[in-house]
C-alpha positions in Angstrom: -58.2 -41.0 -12.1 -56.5 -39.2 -9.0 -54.0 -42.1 -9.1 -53.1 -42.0 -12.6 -52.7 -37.4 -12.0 -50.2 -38.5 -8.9 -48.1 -40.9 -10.8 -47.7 -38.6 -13.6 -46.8 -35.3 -10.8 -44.2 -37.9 -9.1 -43.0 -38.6 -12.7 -42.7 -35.4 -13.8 -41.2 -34.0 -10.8 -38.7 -36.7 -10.1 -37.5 -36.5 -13.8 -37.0 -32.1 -12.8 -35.3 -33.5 -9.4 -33.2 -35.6 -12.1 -32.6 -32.9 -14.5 -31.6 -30.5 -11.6 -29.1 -32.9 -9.6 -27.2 -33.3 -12.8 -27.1 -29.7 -13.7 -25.7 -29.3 -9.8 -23.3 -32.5 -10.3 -21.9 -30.6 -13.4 -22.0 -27.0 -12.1 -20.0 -28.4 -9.1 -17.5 -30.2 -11.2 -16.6 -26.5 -13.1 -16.3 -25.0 -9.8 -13.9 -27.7 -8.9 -11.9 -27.4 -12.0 -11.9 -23.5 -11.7 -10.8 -23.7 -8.4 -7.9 -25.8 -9.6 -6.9 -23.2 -12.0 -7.3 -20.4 -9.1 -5.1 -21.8 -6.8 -2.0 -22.6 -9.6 -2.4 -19.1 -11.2 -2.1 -18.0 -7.0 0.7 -20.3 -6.8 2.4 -19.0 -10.2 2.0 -15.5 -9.1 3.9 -15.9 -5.4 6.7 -17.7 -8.0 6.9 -14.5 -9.7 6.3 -12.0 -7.4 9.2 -13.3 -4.9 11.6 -13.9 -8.2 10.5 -10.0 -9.0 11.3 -9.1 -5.1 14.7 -11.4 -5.4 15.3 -9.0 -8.9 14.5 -5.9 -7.1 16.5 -6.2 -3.8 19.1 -8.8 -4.4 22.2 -7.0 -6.8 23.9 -10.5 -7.1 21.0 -12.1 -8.1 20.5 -9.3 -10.6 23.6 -9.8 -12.1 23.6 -13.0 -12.7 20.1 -13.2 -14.6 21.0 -10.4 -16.9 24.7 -12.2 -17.7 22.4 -15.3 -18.5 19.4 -14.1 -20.6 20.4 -11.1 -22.2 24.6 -12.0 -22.3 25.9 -9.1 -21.1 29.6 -8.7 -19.4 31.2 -6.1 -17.5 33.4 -3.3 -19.8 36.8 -5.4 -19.0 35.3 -9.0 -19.6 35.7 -10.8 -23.2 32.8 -13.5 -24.2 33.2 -16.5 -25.8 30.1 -17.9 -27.6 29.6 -21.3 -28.7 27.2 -22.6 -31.2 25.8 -25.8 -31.0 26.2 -26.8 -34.3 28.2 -29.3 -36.0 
């Protein structure tokens, strides 16, 4: 009878031990993945932060973006625009 209680508790308790190491295996997995995402947001916002400082202190660089994206052109400069179509 105390046999047969024992090898039930080791049972019972190894299948919690079970339950429990998976529950840590998958818990450390997210943390991995999180930590992933942490450290490219990080890296994505050094990118942006230096390309804001470059904006901010560099009047060449400046230039040069806003002539790009937005098409602007100094009052004496004519633009010629180009579509792509056929």
């Amino acid at each position: 009878m105390l046999m047969g209680m024992l090898c039930v508790l080791v049972v019972f308790f190894g299948g919690l031990m079970l339950k429990t190491h998976r529950e840590y295996q998958n818990f450390k997995a997210r943390e991995n993945r999180i930590e992933a995402k942490l450290i490219q947001a990080r890296k994505e916002f050094d990118q942006k932060e230096a390309y804001m400082a470059r904006l901010l202190d560099d009047p060449e660089f400046l230039e040069r973006v806003v002539r790009e994206r937005l098409g602007y052109a100094r009052p004496d400069e004519l633009l010629f625009r180009f579509s792509d179509e056929p």
